[in-house]
Backbone as CSV, one residue per row, in Angstrom:
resi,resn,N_x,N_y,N_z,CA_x,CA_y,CA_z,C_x,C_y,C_z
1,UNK,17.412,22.629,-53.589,16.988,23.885,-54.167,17.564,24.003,-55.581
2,UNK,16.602,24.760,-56.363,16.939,24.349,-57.861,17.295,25.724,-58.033
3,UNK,19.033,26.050,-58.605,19.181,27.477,-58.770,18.977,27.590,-60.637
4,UNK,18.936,28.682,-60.352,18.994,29.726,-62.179,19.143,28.914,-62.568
5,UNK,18.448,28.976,-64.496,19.643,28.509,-65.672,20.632,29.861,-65.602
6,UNK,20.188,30.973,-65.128,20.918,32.254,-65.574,22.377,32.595,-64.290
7,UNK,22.507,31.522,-63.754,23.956,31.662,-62.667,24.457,30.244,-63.151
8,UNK,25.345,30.340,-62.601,26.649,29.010,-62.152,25.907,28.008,-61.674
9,UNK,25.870,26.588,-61.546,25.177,25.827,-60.924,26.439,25.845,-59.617
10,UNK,27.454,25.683,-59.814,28.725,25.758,-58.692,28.725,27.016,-58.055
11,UNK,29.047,28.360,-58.912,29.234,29.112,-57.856,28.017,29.954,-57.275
12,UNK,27.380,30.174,-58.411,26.393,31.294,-58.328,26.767,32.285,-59.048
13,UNK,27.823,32.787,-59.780,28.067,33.831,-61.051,26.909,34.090,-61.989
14,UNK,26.294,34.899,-61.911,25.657,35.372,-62.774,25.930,35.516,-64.588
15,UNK,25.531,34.995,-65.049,25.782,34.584,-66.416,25.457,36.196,-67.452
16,UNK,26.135,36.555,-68.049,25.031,37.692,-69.181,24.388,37.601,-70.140
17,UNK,23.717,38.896,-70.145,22.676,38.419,-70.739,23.037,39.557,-71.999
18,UNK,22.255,38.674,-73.259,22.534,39.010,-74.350,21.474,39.346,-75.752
19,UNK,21.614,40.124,-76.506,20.276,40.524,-77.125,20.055,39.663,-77.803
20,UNK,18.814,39.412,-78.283,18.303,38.311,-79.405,19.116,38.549,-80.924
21,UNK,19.988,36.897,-81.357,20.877,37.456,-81.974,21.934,37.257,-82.312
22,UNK,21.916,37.622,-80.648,23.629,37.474,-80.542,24.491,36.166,-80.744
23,UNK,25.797,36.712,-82.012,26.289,35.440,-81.896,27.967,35.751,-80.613
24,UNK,28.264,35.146,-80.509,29.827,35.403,-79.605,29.498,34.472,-78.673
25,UNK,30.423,34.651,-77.690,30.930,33.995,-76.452,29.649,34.260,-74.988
26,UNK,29.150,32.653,-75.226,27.971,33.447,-74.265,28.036,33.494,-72.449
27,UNK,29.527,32.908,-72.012,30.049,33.258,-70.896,29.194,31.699,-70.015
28,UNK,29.197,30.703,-70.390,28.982,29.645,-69.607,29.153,28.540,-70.549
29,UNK,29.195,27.059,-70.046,28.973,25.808,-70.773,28.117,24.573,-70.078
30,UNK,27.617,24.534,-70.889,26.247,23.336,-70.487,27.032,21.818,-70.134
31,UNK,26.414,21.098,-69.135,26.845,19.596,-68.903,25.772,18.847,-68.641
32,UNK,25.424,19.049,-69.994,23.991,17.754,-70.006,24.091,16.350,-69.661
33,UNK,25.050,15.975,-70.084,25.909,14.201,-69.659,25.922,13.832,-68.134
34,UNK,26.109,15.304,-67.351,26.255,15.174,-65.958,25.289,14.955,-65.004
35,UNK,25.059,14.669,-64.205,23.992,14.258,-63.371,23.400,15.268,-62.802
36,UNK,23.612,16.592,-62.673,22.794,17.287,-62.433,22.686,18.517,-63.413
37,UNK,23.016,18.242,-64.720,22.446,18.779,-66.007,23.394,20.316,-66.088
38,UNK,23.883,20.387,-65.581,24.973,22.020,-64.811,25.318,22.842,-66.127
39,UNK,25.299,24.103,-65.767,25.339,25.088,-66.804,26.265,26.332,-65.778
40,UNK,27.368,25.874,-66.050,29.051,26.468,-65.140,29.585,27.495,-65.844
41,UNK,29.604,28.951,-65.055,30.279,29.523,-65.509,32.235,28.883,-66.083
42,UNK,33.254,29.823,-66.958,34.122,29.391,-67.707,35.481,28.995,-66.902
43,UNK,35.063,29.445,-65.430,36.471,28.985,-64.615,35.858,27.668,-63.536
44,UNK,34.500,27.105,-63.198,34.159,26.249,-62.925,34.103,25.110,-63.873
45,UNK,33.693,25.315,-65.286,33.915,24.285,-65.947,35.624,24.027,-66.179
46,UNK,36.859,24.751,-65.798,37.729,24.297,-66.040,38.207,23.879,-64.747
47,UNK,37.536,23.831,-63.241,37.376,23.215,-62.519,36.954,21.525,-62.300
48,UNK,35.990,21.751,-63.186,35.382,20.150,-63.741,36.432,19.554,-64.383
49,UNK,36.728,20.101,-65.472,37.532,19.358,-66.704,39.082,18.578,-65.673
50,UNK,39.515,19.654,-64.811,40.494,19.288,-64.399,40.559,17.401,-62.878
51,UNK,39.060,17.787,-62.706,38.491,16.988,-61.366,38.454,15.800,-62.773
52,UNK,37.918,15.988,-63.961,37.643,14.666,-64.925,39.304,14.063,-65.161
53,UNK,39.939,15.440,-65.374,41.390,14.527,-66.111,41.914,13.569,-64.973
54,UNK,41.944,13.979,-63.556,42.723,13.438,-62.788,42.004,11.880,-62.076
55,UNK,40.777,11.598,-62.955,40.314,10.084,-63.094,40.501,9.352,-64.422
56,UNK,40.825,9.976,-65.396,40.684,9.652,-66.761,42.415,8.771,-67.295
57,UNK,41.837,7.845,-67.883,43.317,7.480,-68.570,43.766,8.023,-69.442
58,UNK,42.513,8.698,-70.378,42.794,8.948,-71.562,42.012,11.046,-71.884
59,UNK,42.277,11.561,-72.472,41.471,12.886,-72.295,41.756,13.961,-73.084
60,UNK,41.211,14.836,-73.917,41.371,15.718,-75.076,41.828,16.714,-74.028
61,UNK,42.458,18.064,-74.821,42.951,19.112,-74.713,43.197,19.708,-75.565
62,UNK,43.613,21.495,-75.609,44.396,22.313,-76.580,46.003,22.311,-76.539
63,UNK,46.612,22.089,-77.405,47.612,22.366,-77.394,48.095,23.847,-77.731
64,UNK,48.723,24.709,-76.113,48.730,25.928,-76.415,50.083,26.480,-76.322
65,UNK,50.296,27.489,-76.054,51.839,28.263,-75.133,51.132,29.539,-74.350
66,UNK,51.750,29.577,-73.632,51.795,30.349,-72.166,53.502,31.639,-72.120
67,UNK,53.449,32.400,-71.689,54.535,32.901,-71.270,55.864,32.036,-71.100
68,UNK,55.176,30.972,-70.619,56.339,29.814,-69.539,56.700,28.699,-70.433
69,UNK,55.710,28.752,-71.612,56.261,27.612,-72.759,54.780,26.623,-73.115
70,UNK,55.193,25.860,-74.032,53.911,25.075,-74.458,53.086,25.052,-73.315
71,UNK,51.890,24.416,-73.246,50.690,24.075,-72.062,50.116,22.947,-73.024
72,UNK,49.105,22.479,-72.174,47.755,21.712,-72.387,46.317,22.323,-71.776
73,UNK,45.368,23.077,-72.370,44.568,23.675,-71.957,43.231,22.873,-72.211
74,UNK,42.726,23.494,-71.684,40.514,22.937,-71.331,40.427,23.871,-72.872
75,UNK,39.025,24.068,-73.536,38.523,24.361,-74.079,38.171,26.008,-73.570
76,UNK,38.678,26.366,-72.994,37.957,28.029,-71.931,39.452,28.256,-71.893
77,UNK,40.582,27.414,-72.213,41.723,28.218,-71.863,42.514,27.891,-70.496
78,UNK,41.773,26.587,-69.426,42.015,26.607,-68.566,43.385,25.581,-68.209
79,UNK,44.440,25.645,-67.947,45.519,24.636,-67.569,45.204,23.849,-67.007
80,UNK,45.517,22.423,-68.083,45.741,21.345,-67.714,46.843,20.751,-67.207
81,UNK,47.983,20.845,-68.009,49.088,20.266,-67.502,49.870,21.387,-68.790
82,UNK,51.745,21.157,-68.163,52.749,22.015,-68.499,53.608,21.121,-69.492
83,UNK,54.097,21.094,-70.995,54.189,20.783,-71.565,56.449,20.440,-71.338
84,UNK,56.700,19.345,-71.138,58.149,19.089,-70.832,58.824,18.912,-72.202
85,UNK,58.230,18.443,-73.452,58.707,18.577,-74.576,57.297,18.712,-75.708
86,UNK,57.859,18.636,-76.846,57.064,19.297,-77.931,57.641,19.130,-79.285
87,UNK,57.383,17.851,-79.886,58.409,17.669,-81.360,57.447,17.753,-82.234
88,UNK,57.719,18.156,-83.347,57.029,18.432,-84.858,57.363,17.592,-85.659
89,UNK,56.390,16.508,-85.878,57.221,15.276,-87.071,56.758,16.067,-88.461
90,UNK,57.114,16.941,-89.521,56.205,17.714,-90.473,56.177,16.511,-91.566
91,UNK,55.041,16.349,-92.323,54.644,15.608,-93.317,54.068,14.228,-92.970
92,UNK,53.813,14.072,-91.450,53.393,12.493,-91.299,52.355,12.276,-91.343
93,UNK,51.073,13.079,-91.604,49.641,13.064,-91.903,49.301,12.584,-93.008
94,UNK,48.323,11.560,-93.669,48.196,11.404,-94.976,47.790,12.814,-96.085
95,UNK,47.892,13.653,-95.498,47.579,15.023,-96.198,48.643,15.944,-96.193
96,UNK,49.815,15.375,-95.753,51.255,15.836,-95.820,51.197,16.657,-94.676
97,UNK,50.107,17.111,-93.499,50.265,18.332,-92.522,51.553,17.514,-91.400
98,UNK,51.792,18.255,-90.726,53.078,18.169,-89.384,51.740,17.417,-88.471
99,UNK,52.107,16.591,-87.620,51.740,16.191,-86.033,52.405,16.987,-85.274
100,UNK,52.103,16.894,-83.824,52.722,17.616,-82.708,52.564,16.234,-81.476
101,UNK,54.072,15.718,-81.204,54.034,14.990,-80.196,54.432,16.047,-78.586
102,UNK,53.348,15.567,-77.715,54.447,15.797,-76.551,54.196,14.941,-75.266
103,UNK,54.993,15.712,-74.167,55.067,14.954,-73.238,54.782,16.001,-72.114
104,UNK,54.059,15.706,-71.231,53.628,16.833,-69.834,53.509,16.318,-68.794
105,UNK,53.366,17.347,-67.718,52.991,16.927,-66.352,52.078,17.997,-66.036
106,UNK,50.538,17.303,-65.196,49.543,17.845,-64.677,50.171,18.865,-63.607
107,UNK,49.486,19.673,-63.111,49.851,20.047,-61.469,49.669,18.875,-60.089
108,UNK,49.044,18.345,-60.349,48.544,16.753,-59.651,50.300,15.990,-59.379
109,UNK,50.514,16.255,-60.540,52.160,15.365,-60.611,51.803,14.348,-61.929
110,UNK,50.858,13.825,-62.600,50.926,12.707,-63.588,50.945,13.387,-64.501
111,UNK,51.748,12.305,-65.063,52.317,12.187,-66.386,51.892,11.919,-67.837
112,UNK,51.390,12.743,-68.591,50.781,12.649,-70.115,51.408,12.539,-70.849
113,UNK,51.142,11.828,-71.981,51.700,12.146,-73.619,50.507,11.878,-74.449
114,UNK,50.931,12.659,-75.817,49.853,12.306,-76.533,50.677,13.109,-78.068
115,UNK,49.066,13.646,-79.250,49.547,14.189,-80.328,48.866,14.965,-80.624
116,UNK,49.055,15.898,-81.593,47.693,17.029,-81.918,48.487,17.495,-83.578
117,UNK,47.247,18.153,-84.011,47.391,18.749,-85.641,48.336,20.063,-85.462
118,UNK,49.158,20.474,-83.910,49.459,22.103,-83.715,49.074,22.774,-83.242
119,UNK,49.604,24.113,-82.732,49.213,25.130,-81.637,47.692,25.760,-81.805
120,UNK,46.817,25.715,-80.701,45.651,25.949,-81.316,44.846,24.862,-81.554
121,UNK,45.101,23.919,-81.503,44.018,22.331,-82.317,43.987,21.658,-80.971
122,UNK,43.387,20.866,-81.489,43.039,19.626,-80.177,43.906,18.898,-80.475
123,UNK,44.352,18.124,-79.136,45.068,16.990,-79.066,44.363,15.749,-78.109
124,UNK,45.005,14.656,-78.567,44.486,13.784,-77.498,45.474,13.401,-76.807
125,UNK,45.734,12.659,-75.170,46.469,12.746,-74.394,46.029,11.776,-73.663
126,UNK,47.096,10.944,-73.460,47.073,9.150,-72.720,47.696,9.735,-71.645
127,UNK,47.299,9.089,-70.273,48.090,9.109,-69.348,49.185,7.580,-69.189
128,UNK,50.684,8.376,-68.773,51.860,7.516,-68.792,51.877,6.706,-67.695
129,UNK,51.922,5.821,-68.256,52.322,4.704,-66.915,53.769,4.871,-66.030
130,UNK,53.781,4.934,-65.320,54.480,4.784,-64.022,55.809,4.189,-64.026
């Protein structure tokens, strides 16, 4: 059975609807790459993202903070993994900007590191060998 473009392909959330126009946050994200083309509301796609990291060697994220200290977030905001350190090398970019190294652990239990441009930016993130 073929549901809505206008719900969750996962849950069934009803998506909103918005006037002709509108620019902002349109409360879902498309997965055309995926095999069944899915258009997931913003806490199912960070459902996905998290089912992708825990096959992936390698995998983007935000580098954010939380109440509890740095994070690694989905694109929607959703926790990836909890950030165990967080160093600022400033000037090592050929454009003089700071990097951001760190080091984390998923909820799964594995172990990431990676780098990003700073709080707010993307980072990319290797999983640690063992």
């Amino acid at each position: 059975m073929m549901r809505s473009r206008n719900a969750c392909t996962d849950c069934g959330a009803v998506f909103p609807t918005h006037p002709p126009g509108y620019i902002g946050d349109r409360g879902y994200a498309d997965y055309p790459d995926y095999a069944d083309g899915a258009r997931v509301c913003y806490p199912c796609a960070d459902v996905r993202a998290r089912a992708d990291m825990a096959k992936a060697l390698r995998f983007f994220a935000y580098l954010g903070r939380d109440a509890r200290g740095p994070i690694l977030t989905t694109w929607t905001g959703g926790i990836l993994a909890r950030c165990e350190s967080v160093t600022e090398r400033e000037g090592i970019n050929f454009d003089g900007t700071s990097r951001f190294y760190f080091r984390a652990v998923a909820p799964d239990g594995s172990r990431w590191y990676g780098s990003g441009a700073g709080y707010g930016m993307h980072a990319r993130m290797h999983r640690a060998k063992r």
